[in-house]
Every structure is written in structure tokens, then in C-alpha cells.
C-alpha positions in Angstrom: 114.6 83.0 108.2 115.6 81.8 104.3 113.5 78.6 104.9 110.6 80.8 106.2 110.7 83.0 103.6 110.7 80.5 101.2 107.3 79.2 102.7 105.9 82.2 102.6 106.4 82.3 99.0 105.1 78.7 98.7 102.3 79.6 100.2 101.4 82.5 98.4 102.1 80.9 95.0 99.9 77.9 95.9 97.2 80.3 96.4 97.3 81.8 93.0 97.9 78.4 91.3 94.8 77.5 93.2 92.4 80.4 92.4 89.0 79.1 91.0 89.3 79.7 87.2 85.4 80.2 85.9 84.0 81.3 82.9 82.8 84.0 84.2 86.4 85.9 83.9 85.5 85.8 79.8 82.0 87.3 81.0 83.4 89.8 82.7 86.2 91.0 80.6 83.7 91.0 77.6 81.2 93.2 79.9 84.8 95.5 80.2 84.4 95.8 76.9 81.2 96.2 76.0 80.0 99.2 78.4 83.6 101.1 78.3 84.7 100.3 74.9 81.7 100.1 72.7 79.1 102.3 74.8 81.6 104.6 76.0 81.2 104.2 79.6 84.2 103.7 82.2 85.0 101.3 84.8 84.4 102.4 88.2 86.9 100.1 91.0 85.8 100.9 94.8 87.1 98.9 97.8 87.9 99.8 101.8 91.4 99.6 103.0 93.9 97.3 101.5 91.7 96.4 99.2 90.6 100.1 98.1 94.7 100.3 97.7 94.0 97.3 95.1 91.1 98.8 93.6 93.4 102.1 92.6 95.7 99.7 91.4 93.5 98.0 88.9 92.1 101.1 87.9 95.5 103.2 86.9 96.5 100.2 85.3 93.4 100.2 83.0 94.3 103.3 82.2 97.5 102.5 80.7 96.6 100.2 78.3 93.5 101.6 76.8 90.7 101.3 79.0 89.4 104.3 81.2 89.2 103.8 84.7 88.7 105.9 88.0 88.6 105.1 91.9 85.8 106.1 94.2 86.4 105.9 97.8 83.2 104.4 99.2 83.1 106.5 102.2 83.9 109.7 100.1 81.0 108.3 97.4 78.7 109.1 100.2 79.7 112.9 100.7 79.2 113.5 96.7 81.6 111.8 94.9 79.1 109.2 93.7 78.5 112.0 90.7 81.2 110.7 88.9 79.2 107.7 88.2 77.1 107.8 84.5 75.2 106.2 82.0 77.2 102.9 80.8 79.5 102.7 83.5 80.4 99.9 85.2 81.4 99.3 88.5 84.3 96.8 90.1 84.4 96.3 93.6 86.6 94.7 95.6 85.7 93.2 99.7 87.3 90.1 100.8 84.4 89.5 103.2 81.8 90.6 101.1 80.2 92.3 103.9 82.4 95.1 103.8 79.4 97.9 105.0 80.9 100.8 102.8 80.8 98.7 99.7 77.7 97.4 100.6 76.4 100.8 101.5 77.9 101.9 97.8 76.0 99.2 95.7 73.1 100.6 97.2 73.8 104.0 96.7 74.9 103.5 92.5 71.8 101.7 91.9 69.8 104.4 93.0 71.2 106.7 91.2 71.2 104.3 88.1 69.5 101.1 88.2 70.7 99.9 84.9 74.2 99.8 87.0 76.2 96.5 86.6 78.7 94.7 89.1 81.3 93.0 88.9 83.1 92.0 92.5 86.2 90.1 93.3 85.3 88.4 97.2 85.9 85.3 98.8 82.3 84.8 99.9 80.2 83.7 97.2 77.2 83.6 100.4 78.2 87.5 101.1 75.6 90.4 100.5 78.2 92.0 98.0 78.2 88.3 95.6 74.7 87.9 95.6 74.2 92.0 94.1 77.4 90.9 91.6 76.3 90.9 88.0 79.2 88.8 87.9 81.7 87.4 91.0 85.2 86.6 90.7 85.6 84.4 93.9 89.5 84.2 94.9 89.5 80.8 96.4 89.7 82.2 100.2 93.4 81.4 100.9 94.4 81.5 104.2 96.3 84.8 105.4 100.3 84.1 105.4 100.1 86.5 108.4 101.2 84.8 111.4 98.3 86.0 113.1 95.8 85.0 110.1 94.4 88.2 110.3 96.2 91.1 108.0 95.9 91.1 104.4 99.0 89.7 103.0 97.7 86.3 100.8 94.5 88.2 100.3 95.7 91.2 98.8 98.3 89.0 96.5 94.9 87.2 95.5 93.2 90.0 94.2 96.2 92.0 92.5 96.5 88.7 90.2 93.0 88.8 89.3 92.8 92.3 88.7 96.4 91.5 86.0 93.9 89.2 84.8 91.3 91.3 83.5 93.6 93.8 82.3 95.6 91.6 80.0 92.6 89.6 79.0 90.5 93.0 78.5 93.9 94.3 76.5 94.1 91.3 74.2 90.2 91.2 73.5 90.8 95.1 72.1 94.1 94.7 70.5 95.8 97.2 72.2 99.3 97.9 70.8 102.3 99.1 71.7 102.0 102.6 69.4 98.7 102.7 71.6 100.6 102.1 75.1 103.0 104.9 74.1 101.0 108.0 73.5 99.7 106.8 77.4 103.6 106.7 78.6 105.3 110.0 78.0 107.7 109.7 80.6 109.9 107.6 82.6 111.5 104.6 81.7 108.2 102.7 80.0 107.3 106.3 78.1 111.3 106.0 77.0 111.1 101.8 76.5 107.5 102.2 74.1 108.8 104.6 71.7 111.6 102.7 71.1 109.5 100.0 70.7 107.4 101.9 68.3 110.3 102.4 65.7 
């Protein structure tokens, strides 16, 4: 089991050592910026299954370090809870396939209520419906599943995790968040404790 756990891990690391590297992470993390930081709009994440559990993910983690964030559930988008969406948001979605019919459903669904809405979606299909609606696509390279059966998100999920830590930390260093900033976000817990140490 050591030796097959130690594939595992190979595997998974070559997949984020292989993930395409484009310009358009600098256009998205700028477009981050731009709509929630200097036109006071939020980022919206949205995904189905694993990869809505992703999309929370990247969203909280926005929202320590500076950058507000919520999840919408696509299904639940479609019994109301597309109201959260307004002027200057933007939206990050999140579908392996890029087929995903919720999240195509939802891209559908924000642009009429707001036309001027823009995308940006992490798939492995740059052919899918979802990439060709993307204001901007962050392809993960398609890795093959580690799942014995090739079937359950495992490498997939790893895939997009590391591009969402991408964003953040790019988006985090492009506005200059500091530590004083991360600690009025942390009051509690061992990071709330760690910052305002820091902070002295």
C-alpha cells in the first residue's frame, strides 16, 4: 500500500505541475479586482457536487483575505436565490465537463437578469457550452481521475482547489492585503490568535 500511495501522490502532483499556465489567470485576477474591488461588486462561485464543495471553498477563502465572496447553489438559484446577484458582480463557476446542465442552466439564468454579467469558469473542456459563455476560462489540463475506476472526482477536485489558491493569492498580492487586514477578518481560533500576534 506505501508504494501505491506514493503513486497516488505522484500522480496527483504531476497534474498540478502540468496545469496549463495562460495569461488569462492575470486577466482574471485583474477582472477580481476590478468589479469587486474598485466597483464594489462581489464574486459570485457556483458549481454542482464536488465541485459546488470547491466553489464554497474558494469563496470563504476570498473572504478571508479581503475580497467578498458568496456561494449560490445552482439548483437553489432557480427557486430565488439568483437575487443575490447585482450590478458589478461577477460570477466564478466551476464544471469539469463544462456541460454541467445546472451551471449551464445558471449562466442563462444571470444573464437575464443582468446582461452586463461576466464569467469566469474553471473546466476541462475548452469545446464545452460553459467555456464558450466564459468571459474568461481557466482550463485545468483534464488529468485523469486517480480513482481506480476513473470516474470519481479525486485528481479533478485537487485540480481546481489549486487554481482556485491561485486566484486568491494572486488577487491578494495585486490589492496588498496585509496581515493587520487578515486580522480584523480572524477573531477567533488559532489564525485570529496567530494574526494579532503577528500584528504587534
Amino acid at each position: 500500500m506505501t508504494e501505491a500511495i506514493k503513486e497516488l501522490l505522484r500522480r496527483e502532483a504531476d497534474a498540478i505541475l502540468n496545469l496549463p499556465v495562460t495569461d488569462n489567470y492575470e486577466k482574471a485576477v485583474d477582472l477580481i479586482v476590478r468589479q469587486v474591488h474598485e466597483m464594489g461588486g462581489k464574486l459570485v462561485t457556483s458549481g454542482m457536487g464536488k465541485a459546488g464543495q470547491i466553489a464554497m471553498n474558494i469563496a470563504t477563502t476570498f473572504c478571508s483575505t479581503g475580497t467578498p465572496a458568496v456561494f449560490l447553489h445552482p439548483s437553489e438559484a432557480q427557486h430565488g436565490d439568483l437575487g443575490i446577484i447585482q450590478k458589478n458582480d461577477l460570477l466564478l463557476m466551476i464544471s469539469n465537463s463544462g456541460k454541467t446542465r445546472e451551471i449551464v442552466e445558471l449562466t442563462i439564468l444571470s444573464r437575464r437578469l443582468n446582461p452586463d454579467l461576466k464569467f469566469i469558469v474553471i473546466t476541462s473542456n475548452p469545446d464545452s457550452p460553459l467555456a464558450h459563455e466564459a468571459d474568461i476560462c481557466l482550463l485545468t489540463g483534464n488529468p485523469a481521475e486517480v480513482c481506480p475506476l476513473g470516474m470519481t472526482p479525486t485528481t479533478s477536485t485537487t485540480i481546481m482547489t489549486v487554481i482556485g489558491d491561485i486566484l486568491v493569492v494572486e488577487t491578494m498580492k495585486k490589492t496588498k492585503f496585509t496581515i493587520e487586514q487578515y486580522s480584523k477578518r480572524h477573531h477567533g481560533g488559532y489564525l485570529g490568535e496567530k494574526s494579532r500576534e503577528l500584528c504587534k
